[in-house]
Structure formats: structure tokens, C-alpha cells
PAZAPA-4460 file (N, C-alpha, C; in steps of 0.05 Angstrom, whole numbers, plus 32768, in hexadecimal, padded with zeros to 4 digits):
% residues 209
    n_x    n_y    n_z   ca_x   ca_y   ca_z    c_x    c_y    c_z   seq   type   mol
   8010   7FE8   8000   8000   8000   8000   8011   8019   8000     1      X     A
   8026   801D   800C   8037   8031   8011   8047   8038   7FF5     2      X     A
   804A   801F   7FE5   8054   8023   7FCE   8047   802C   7FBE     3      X     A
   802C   802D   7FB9   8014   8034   7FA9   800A   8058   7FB5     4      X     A
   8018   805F   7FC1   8010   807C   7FD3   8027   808C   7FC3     5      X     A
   803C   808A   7FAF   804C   8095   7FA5   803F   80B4   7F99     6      X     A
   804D   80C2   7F90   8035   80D7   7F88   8039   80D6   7F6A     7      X     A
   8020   80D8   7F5D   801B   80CF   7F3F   8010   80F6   7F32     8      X     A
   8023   80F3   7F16   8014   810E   7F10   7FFD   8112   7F11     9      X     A
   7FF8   8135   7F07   7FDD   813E   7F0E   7FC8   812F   7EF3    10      X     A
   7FDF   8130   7EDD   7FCE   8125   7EC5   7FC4   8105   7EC0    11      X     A
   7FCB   80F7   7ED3   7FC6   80E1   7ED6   7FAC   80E2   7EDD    12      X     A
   7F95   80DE   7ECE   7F7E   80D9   7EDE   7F71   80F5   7EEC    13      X     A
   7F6C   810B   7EE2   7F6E   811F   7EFB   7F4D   811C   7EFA    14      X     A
   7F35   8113   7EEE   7F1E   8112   7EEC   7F20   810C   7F09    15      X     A
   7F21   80F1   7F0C   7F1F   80E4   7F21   7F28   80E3   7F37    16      X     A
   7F47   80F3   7F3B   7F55   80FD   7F4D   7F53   810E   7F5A    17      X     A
   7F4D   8129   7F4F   7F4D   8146   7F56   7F2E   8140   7F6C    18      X     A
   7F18   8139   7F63   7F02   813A   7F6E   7F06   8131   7F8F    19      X     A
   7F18   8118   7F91   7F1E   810A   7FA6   7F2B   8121   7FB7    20      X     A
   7F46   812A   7FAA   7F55   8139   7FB9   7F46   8145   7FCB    21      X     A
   7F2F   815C   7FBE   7F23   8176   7FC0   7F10   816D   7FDA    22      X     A
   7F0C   8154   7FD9   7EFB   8147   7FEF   7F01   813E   8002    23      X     A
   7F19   8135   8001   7F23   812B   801A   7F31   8148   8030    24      X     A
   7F39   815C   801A   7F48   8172   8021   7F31   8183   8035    25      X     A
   7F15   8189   8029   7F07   818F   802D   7EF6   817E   804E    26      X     A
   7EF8   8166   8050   7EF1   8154   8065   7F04   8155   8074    27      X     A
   7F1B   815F   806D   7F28   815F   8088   7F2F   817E   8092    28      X     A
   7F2A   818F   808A   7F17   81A0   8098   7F06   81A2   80A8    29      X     A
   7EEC   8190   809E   7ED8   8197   80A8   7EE2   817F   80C4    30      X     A
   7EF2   816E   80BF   7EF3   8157   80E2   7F02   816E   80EE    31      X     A
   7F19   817E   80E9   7F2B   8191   80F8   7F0D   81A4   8103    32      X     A
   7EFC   81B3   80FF   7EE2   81C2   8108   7ED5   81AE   811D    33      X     A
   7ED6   8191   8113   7EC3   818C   8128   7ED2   8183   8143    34      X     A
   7EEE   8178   8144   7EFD   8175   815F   7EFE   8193   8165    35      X     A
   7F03   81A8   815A   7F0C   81CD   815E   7EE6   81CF   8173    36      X     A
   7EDB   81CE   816D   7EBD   81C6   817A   7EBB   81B6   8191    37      X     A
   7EBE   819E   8192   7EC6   8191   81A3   7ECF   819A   81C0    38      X     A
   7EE4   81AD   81BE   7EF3   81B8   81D2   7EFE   81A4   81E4    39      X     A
   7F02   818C   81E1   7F10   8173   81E7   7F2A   8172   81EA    40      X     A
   7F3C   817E   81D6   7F54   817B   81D3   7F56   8172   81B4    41      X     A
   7F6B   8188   81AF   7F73   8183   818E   7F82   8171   8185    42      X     A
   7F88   8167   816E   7FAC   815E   8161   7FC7   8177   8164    43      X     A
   7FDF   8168   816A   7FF0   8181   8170   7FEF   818C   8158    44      X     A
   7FEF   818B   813C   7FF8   81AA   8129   7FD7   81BA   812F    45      X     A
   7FBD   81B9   8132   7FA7   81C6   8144   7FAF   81CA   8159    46      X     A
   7FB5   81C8   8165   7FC6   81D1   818C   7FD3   81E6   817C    47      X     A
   7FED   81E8   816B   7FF2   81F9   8168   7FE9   8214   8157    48      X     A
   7FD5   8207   8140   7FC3   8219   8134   7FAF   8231   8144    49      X     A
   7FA7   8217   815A   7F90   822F   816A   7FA2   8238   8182    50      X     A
   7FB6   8238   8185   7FC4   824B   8192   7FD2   8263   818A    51      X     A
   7FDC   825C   8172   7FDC   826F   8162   7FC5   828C   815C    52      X     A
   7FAF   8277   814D   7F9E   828C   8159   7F93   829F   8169    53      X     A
   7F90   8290   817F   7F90   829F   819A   7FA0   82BA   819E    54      X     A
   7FB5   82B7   8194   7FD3   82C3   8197   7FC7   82E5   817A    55      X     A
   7FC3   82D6   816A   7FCA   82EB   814E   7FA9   82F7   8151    56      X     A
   7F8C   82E5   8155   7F75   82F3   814C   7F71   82EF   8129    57      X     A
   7F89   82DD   8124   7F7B   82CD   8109   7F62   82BA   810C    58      X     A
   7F5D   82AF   80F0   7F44   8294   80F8   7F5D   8287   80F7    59      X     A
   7F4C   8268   8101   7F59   8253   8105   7F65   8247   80E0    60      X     A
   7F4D   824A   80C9   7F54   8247   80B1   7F71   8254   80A7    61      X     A
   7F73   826A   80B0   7F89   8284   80A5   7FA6   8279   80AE    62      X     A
   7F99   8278   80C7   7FB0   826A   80D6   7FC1   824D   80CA    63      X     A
   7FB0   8238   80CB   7FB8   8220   80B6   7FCA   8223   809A    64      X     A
   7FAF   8237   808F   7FC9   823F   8071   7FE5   8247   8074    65      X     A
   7FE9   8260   808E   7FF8   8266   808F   800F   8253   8099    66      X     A
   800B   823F   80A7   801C   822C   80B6   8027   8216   809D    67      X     A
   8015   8215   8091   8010   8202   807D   802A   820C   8068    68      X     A
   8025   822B   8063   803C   8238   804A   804F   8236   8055    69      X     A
   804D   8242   807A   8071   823C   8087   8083   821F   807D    70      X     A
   8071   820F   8086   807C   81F5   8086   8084   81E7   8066    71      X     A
   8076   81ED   8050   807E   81ED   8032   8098   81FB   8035    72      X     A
   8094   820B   8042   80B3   8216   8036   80C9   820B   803C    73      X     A
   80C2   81FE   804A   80D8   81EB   8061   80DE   81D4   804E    74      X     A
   80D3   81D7   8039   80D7   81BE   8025   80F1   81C8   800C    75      X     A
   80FA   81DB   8010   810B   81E1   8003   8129   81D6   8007    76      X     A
   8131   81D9   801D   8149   81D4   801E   8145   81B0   8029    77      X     A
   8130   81A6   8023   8131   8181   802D   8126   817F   800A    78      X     A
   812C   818D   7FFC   812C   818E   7FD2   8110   817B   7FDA    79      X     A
   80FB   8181   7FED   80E1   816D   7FE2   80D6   817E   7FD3    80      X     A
   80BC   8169   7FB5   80AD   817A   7FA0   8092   817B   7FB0    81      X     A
   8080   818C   7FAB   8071   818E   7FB1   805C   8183   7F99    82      X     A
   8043   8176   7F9E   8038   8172   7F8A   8025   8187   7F8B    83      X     A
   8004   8181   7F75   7FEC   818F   7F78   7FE0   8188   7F9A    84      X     A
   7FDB   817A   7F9E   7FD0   8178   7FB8   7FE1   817B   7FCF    85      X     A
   7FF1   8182   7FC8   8009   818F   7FDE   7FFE   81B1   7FDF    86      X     A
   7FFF   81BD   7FD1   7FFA   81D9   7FCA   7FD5   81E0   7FDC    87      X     A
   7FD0   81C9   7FC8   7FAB   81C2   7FC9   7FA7   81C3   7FF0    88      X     A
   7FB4   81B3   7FFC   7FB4   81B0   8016   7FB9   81C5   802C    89      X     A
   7FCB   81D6   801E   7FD2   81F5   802B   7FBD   8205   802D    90      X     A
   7FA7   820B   8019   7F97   8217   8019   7F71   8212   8019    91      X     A
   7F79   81FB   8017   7F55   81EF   8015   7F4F   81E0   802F    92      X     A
   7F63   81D8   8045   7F5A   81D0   805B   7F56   81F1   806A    93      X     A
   7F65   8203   8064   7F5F   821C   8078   7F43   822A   8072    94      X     A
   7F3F   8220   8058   7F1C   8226   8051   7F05   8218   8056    95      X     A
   7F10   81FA   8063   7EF4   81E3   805F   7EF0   81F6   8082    96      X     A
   7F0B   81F3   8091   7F06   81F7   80B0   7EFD   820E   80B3    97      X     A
   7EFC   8230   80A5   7EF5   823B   80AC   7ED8   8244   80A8    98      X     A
   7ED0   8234   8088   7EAF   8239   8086   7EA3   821F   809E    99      X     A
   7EB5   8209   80AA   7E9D   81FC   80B1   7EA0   81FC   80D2   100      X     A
   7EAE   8211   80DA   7EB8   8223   80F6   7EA1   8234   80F4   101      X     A
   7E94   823D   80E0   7E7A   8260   80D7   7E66   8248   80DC   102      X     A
   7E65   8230   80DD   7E49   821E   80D5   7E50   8219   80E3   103      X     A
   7E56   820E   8101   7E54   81FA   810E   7E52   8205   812B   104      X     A
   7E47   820D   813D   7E44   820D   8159   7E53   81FB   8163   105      X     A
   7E5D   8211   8182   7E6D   8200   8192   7E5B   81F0   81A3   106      X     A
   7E4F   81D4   81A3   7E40   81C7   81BA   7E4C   81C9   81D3   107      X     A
   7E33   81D7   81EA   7E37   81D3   820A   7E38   81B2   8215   108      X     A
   7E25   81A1   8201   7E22   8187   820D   7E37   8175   820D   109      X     A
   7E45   8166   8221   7E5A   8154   821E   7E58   8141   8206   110      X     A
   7E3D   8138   8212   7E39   8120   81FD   7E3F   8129   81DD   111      X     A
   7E2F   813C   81DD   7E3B   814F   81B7   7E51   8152   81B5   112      X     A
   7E5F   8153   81C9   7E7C   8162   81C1   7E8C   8148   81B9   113      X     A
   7E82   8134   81D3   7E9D   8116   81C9   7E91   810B   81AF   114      X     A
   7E73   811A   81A9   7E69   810C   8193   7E84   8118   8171   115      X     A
   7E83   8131   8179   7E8E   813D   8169   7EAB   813A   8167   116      X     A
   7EBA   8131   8181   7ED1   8129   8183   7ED7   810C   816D   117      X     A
   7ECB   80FD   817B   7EC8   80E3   8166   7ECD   80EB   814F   118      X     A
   7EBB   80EB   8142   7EAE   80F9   8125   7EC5   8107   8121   119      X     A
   7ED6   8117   812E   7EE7   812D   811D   7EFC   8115   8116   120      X     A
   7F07   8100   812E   7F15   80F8   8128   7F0B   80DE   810A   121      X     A
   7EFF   80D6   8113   7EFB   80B9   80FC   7EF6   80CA   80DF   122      X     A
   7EE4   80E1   80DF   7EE6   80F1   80BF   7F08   80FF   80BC   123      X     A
   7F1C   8101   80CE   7F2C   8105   80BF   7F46   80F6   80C5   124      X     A
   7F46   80D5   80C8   7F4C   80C6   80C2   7F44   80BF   80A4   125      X     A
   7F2D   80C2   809D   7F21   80B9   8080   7F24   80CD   806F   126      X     A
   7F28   80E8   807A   7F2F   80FF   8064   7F49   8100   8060   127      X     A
   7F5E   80F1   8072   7F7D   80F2   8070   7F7D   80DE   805B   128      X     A
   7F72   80C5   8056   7F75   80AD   804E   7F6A   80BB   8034   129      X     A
   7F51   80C7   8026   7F45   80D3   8014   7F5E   80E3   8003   130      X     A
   7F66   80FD   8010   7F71   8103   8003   7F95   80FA   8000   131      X     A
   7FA0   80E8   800E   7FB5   80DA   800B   7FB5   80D4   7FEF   132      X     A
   7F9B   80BC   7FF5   7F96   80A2   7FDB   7F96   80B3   7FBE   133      X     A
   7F93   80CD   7FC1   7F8F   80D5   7FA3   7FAC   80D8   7F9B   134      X     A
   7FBC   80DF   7FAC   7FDC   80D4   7FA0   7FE5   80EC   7F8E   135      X     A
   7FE1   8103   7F93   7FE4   8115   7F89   7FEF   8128   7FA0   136      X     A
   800B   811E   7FAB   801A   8135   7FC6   8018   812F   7FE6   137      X     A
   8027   812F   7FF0   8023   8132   800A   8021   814A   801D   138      X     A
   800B   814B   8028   800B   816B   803B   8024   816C   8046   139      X     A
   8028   818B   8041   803F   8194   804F   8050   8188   806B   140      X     A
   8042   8187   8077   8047   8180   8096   8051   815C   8090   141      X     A
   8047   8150   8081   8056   8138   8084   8061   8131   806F   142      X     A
   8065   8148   8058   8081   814B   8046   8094   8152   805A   143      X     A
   8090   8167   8069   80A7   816A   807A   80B2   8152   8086   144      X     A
   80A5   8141   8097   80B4   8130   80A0   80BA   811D   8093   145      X     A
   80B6   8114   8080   80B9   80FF   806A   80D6   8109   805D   146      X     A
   80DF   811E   8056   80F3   8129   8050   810A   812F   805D   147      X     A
   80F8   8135   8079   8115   8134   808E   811F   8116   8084   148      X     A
   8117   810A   8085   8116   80F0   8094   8124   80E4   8073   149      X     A
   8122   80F2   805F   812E   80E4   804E   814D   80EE   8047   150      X     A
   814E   810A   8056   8163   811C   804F   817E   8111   8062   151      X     A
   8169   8103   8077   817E   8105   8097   8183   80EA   809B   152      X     A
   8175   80D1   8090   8170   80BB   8096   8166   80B8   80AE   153      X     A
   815B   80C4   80C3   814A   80BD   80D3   8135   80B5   80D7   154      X     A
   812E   80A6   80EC   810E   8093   80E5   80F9   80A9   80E2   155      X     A
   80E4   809E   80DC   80CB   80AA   80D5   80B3   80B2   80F2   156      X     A
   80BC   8099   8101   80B0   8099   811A   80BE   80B1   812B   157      X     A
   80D8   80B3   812C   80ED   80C6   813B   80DE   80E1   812E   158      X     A
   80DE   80E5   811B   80E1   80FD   8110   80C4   8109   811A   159      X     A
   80AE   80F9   8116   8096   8101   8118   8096   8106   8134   160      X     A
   809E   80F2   8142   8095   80FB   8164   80A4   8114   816F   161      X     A
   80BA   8116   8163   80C5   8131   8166   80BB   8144   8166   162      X     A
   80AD   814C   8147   80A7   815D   8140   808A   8163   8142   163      X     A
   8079   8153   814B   8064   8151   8158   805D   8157   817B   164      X     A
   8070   814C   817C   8079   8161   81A2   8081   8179   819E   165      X     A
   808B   8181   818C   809C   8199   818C   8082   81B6   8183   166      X     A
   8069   81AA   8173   8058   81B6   8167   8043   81B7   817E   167      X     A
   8043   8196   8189   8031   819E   81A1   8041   81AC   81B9   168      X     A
   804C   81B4   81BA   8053   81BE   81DE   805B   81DC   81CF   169      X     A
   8060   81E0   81BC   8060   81FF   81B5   8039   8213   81A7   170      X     A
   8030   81FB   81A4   8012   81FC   81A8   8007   8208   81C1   171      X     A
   800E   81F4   81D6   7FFE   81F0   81F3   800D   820F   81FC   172      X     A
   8026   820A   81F4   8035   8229   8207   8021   8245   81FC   173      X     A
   8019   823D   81E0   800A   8257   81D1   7FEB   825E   81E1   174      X     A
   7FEC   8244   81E7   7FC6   8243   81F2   7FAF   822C   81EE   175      X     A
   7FBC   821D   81D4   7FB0   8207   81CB   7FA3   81F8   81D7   176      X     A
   7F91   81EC   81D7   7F84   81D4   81E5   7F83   81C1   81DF   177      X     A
   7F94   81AD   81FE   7FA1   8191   81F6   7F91   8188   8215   178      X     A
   7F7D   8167   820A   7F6D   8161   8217   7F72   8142   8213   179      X     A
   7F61   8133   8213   7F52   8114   820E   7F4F   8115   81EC   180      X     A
   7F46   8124   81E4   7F45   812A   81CB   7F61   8125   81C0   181      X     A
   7F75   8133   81C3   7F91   8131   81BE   7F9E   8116   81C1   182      X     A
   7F9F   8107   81D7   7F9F   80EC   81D8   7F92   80D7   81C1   183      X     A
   7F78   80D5   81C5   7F6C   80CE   81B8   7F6F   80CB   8196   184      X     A
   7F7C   80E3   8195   7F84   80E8   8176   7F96   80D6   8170   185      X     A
   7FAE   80DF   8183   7FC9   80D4   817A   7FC5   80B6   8179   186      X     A
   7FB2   80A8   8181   7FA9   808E   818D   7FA0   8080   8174   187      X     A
   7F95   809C   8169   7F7A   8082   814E   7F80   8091   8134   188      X     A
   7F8A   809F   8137   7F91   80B4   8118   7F9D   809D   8108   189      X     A
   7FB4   808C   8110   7FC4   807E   80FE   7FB3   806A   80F4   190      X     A
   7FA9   8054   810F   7F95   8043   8100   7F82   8045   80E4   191      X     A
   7F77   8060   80F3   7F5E   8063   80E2   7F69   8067   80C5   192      X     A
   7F83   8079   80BD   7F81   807C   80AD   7F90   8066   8098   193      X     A
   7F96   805D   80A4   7FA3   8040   809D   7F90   8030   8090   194      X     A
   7F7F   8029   809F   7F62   801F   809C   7F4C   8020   807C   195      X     A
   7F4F   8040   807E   7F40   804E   8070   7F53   804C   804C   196      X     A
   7F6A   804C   8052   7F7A   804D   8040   7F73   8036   801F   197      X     A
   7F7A   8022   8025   7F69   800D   801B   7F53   800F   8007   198      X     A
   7F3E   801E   800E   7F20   8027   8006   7F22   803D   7FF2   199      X     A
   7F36   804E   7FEE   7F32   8062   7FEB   7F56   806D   7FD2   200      X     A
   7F5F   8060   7FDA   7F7E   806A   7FCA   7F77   8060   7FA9   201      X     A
   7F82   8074   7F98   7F76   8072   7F7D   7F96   8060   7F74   202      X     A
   7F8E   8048   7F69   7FA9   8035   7F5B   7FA5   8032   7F41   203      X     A
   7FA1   8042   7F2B   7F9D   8045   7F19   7F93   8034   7F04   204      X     A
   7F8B   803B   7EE9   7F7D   8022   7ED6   7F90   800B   7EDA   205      X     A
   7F71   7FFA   7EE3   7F79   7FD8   7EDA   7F80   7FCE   7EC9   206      X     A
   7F8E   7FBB   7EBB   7F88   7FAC   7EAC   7F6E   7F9E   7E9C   207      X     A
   7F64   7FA7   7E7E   7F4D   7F8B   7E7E   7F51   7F79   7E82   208      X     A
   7F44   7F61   7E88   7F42   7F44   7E8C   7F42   7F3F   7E72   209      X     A
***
């Protein structure tokens, strides 16, 4: 499966591709709105997003792009390419989260909130896996570490927990909110999207029989 996740041009197929992208990009937005709702506790690059915010009086959307462009740039000197859905990812998740942040009330009720907690997580397990499978780029944030990691020879596990502590505890110092939610994430994010992967990754025309 990992070998089949390679990134394939845009002209390969883009009927079929681009639509996926746009959807998964777009769904994982809208799961980032509904844990941001929740008030549970975020994923650390959200710990550091909504601390950020806190901090500047950006939206939480603005914020993302902007984190999103820092970190592309960081792809320069690790010579990674960026594909279409690399670019696509910078700017269309800071729009799904901030129109569906205008639509969505914060629920008082526990029960709504872990309802929404759930839900944020399992839709973007399936929107990571969505827009992965279209195979058109990796979001910034884990081009970055994919690159460290190819530039430095260091593991992939090393690199991520690093840099995933380092995003969450400069989050929490900003203001962020790190809960059960946050746990929870780090807990089922991989599975799920693992899971979901399978269902959903485009492996191009078959063969006739």
C-alpha cells in the first residue's frame, strides 16, 4: 500500500482525482471544526493553530494557511517537490475550517461535544486517507517530515514525535487546548487512517481481462 501512495502526476486521470482531492481537503476541515467545537482537546499542529490565534486575533482558517506556507517553505532546503495537492492543502483546509467554524455552534452539552469529538476524529481519519489516496502530494507538514527524514536518515517515528512535541508544547505555551481529545487523537488517528486507506486510494486503470 505504501508503494501505491507514490505521487502520480496531475494529468494522470485528473477527472477522477482532482474531485477526491477537493473532498477529502475539504472533510478535513470540516473534522478540524468539529474537535475546535468540541473543546476537548485538539491535535498538536491545532494546539498550535488555536494558540496562535488567541495570540494574533486571526481566524483559526488564516491561521492554518499561514502555518501551512511557513512550513512549504521549509521544503526548500530538504529539495522536496511539492505537488498539486500539496499547494491544494495550504489553502482549502483554512477554508473548509473557517466556513464550517460560521456554521457550527459551540455545544454546552457533554454528550454533543464527545459526540462531536468522535466524529471530528473518525471524519478526519477518512479525509486524511481521502485525500492521501488521490496521490497527488503530500501536505506540507508531513512533506516536512518525510524529508527530514530522507535528507538526515533518521526514522520517521523519531522525527514525527519530535516534531509533534515540539508543535504541541509551543501550542499549549501559546494557549492551545490540550485535553482527552488530544490523547485520543494521537491514539486512533493512525489506525483509522490506515484503515480507511484501502477503500479509497486511486491505483490506476486496470488491465482488461
Amino acid at each position: 500500500m505504501l508503494a501505491a501512495l507514490t505521487q502520480v502526476p496531475v494529468s494522470v486521470s485528473p477527472v477522477r482525482r482532482l474531485p477526491q482531492l477537493v473532498a477529502g481537503l475539504w472533510l478535513y476541515g470540516t473534522s478540524m471544526a468539529l474537535q475546535i467545537r468540541a473543546t476537548l482537546g485538539l491535535d498538536p499542529w491545532d494546539v498550535l493553530h488555536e494558540g496562535l490565534t488567541k495570540r494574533t486575533g486571526l481566524s483559526f482558517g488564516t491561521i492554518t494557511v499561514l502555518v501551512g506556507a511557513l512550513v512549504l517553505l521549509c521544503w526548500i532546503p530538504l529539495r522536496q517537490r511539492p505537488g498539486v495537492g500539496t499547494v491544494a492543502n495550504v489553502f482549502l483546509i483554512g477554508v473548509a475550517v473557517d466556513v464550517t467554524l460560521a456554521l457550527l455552534p459551540t455545544p454546552s452539552d457533554l454528550v454533543v461535544r464527545i459526540v462531536f469529538l468522535v466524529a471530528g476524529i473518525v471524519l478526519n481519519g477518512l479525509a486524511a486517507a481521502v485525500y492521501i489516496g488521490a496521490r497527488l502530494g503530500p501536505g506540507p507538514r508531513d512533506g516536512l517530515t518525510t524529508g527530514f527524514c530522507a535528507r538526515t536518515g533518521t526514522s520517521l517515528r523519531l522525527v514525527r514525535t519530535v516534531v509533534e512535541l515540539a508543535v504541541l508544547a509551543g501550542g499549549w505555551l501559546l494557549g492551545g487546548t490540550i485535553g482527552v481529545g488530544t490523547v485520543l487523537y494521537a491514539l486512533a488517528i493512525g489506525p483509522l487512517t490506515q484503515a480507511f486507506l484501502p477503500l479509497v486510494t486511486w491505483v490506476g486503470a486496470r488491465p482488461a481481462a
